[in-house]
C-alpha positions as CSV (number, residue, x, y, z in Angstrom):
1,X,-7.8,17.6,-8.5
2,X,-4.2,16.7,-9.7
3,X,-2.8,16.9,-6.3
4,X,-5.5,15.1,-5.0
5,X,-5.3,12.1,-7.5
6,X,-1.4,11.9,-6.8
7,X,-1.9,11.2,-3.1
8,X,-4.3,8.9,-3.9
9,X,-1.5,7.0,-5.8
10,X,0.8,7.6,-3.9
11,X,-1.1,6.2,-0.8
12,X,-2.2,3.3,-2.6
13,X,1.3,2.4,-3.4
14,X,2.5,2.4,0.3
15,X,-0.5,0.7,1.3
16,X,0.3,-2.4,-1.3
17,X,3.9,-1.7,-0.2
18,X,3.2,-2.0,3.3
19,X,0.3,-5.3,2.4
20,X,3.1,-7.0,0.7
21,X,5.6,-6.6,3.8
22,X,3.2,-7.4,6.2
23,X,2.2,-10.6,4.2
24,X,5.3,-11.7,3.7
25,X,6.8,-11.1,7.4
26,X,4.1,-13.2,8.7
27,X,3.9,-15.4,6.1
28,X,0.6,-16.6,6.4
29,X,-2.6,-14.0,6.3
30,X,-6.0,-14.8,7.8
């Protein structure tokens, strides 16, 4: 449960990471 829960975070944080990046490369997001 722990380890799972910790992934979780962990993915979420890369995937706002990766959100952010993206927006901000392209600058403009449909």
């Amino acid at each position: 449960m722990l380890s799972l829960n910790k992934f979780v975070c962990l993915n979420i944080l890369f995937y706002c990471s990766f959100d952010l990046g993206s927006v901000a490369d392209s600058g403009t997001n449909s």
